[in-house]
N, C-alpha and C positions, 0 to 999 in steps of 0.2 A: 716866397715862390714866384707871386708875381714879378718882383724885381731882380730874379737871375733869367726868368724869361723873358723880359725887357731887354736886360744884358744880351742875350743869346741871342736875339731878334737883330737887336743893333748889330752884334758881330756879323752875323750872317747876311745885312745888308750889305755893309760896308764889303764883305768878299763877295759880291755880287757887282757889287758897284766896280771894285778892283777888277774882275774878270769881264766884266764889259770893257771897262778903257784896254785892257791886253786885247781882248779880240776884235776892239777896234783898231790897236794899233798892227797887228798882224795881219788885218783884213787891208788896211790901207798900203803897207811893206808888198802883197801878193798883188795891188791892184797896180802896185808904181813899175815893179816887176812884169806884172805881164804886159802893159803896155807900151816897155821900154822893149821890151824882148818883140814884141808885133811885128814881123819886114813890114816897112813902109814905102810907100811907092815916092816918091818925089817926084814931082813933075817940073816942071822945067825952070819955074822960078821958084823954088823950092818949097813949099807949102808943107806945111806941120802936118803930124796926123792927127786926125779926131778919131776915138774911140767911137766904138760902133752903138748906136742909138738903147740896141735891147741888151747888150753887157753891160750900160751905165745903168740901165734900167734896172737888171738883175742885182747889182752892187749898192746901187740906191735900198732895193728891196730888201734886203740881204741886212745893212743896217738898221732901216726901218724895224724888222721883225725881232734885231738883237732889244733896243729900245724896250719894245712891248712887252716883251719876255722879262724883261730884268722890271719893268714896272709891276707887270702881274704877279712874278715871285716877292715882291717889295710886298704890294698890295694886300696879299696871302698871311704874309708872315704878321704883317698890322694885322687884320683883320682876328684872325687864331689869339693874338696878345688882348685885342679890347675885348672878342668874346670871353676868356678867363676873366677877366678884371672886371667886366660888366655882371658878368654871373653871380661870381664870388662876392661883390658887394650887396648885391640885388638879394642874395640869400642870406647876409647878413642880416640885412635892415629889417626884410619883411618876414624875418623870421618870428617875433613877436605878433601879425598879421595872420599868418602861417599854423602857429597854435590855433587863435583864435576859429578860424577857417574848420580845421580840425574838428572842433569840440560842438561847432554847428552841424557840422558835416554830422556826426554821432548821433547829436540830438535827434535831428530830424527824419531821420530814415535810418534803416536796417543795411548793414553791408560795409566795408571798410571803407578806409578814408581816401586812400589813394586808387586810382583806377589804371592799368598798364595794357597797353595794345600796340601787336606790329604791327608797324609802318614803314616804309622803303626809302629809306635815305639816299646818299648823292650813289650814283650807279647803280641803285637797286637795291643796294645792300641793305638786309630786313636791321631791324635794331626795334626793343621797346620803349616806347613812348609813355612819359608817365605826367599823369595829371590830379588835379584834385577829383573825386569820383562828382557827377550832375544826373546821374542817371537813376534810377531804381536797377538793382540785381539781379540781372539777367536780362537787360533789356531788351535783345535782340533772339531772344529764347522762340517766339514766336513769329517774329517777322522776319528776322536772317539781318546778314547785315544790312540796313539802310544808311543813307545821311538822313541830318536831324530835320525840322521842319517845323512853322510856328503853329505855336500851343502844340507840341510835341508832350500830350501826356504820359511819356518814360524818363520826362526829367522832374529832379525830385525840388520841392519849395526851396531851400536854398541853392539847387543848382542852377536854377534860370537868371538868378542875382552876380551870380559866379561868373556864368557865359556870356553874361549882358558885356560885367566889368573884365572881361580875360583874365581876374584873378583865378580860374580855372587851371590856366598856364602855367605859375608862376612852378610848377618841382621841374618844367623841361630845362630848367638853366640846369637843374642834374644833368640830362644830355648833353647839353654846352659844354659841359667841365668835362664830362666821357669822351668828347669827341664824335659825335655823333652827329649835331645839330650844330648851330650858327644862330648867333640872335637874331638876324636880317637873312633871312632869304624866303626859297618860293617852301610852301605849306606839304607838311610830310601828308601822303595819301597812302590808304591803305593795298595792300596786293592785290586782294582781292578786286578794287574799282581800277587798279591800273590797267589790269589785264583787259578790262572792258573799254577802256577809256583810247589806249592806245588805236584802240581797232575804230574809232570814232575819231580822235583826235590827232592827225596828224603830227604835229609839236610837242605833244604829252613829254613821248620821250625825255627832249633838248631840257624838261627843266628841270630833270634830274642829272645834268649836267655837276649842278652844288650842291654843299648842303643844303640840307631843308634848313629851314630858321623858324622861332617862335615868332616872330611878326614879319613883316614883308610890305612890298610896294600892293599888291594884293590884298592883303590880310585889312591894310589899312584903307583902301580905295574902294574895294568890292566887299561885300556879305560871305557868311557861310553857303557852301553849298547844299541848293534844293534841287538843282535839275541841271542836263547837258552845256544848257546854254551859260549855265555863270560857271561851270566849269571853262568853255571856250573863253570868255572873258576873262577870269584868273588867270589862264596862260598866255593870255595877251601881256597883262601883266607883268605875270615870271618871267616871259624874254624876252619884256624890257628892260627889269632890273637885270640880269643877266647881260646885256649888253652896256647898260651903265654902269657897273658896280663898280665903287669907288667907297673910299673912307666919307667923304661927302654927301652921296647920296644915303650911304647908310645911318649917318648923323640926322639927316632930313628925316627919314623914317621910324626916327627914333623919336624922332619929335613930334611926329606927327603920330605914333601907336600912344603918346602919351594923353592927345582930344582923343582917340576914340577909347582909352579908359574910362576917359568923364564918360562919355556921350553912348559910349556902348552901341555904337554904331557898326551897323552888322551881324549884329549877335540875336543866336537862335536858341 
């Protein structure tokens, strides 16, 4: 599978690539054209015409935008290939892990093993979210929904080991392979805090521009959220991965979610 979406990815660049050099060469044919066609005044010892300052600027622009367009669909189409391939092996490996995870999970507390909640992916669009369960059953029966908070006693003895190391995380590569999520981007948040958050935060919106991802520039820089203020920071964050995103910097961050595994850095 992954290697006809290899295939397909390649094809689809390469007709992307092919349809940039055409509408570059059709842009330059329209540009030779219209300013052979321009009346030109002549003046006395005959001077050439120069094109007008803001049509080169417009023409310049015009290729400029062709460029970024064809990098970003490049971009996209990488991106959609490494999250399959990163998924699909990540769930191989730590599939043995994975049982493991399971049967503590069982031991230690009352309630099933996996835990699922909506979350609002890229445009809003709700999709569930699925994790190893950290909580005791029904946590949120009495206090409504909160974010989590330290020494949070509704997390249960092997969940706080779980949350430390993000192997909490590890069934959202099921949403990676669904289509839902992105290994690298900004952190799925639930409806309910959006609705709140938006009316606070200016930018909220912008960073559901992407998919949400299992780790992020974010996820890796800053902590879990406890209050307004590291929310404001986390979208500091999202839009600046958002304005960098690249195969490169997603490689960085990859590398970077791999210390705060060790180090459990940020975890509530």
């Amino acid at each position: 599978m992954n290697m006809l979406l290899l295939r397909k990815s390649m094809k689809n660049s390469v007709l992307i690539l092919i349809t940039t050099i055409l509408l570059f060469g059709i842009t330059t044919s329209l540009w030779a054209a219209y300013t052979t066609q321009i009346p030109q005044k002549m003046s006395t010892d005959h001077e050439s015409h120069v094109p007008e300052p803001s049509s080169l600027i417009l023409f310049v622009g015009g290729i400029f935008s062709m460029i970024i367009s064809f990098l970003r669909k490049t971009y996209n189409i990488a991106k959609r290939v490494m999250d399959i391939m990163i998924a699909t092996i990540a769930l191989i490996i730590l599939l043995p892990l994975c049982i493991l995870i399971a049967l503590l999970i069982k031991i230690t507390s009352k309630g099933p093993i996996f835990y699922s909640q909506v979350r609002s992916g890229k445009d809003e669009k709700p999709f569930d979210i699925y994790k190893f369960r950290t909580m005791k059953v029904d946590a949120e029966k009495e206090s409504g929904p909160v974010w989590a908070k330290q020494k949070d006693n509704r997390i249960t003895p092997i969940g706080k080991f779980l949350r430390k190391s993000r192997i909490d995380e590890i069934p959202q590569f099921i949403n990676v392979l669904h289509g839902e999520m992105s290994v690298i981007g900004p952190r799925p948040e639930r409806p309910i805090f959006i609705e709140k958050l938006k009316g606070q935060i200016s930018d909220y919106p912008k960073r559901m521009a992407v998919k949400p991802g299992i780790t992020g520039l974010a996820q890796v820089y800053h902590r879990y959220d406890e209050s307004i203020a590291d929310v404001r920071k986390k979208v500091k964050y999202d839009m600046l991965y958002i304005k960098k995103m690249s195969i490169g910097t997603d490689l960085r961050i990859v590398g970077r979610t791999m210390g705060v595994v060790v180090t459990g850095f940020g975890a509530n």
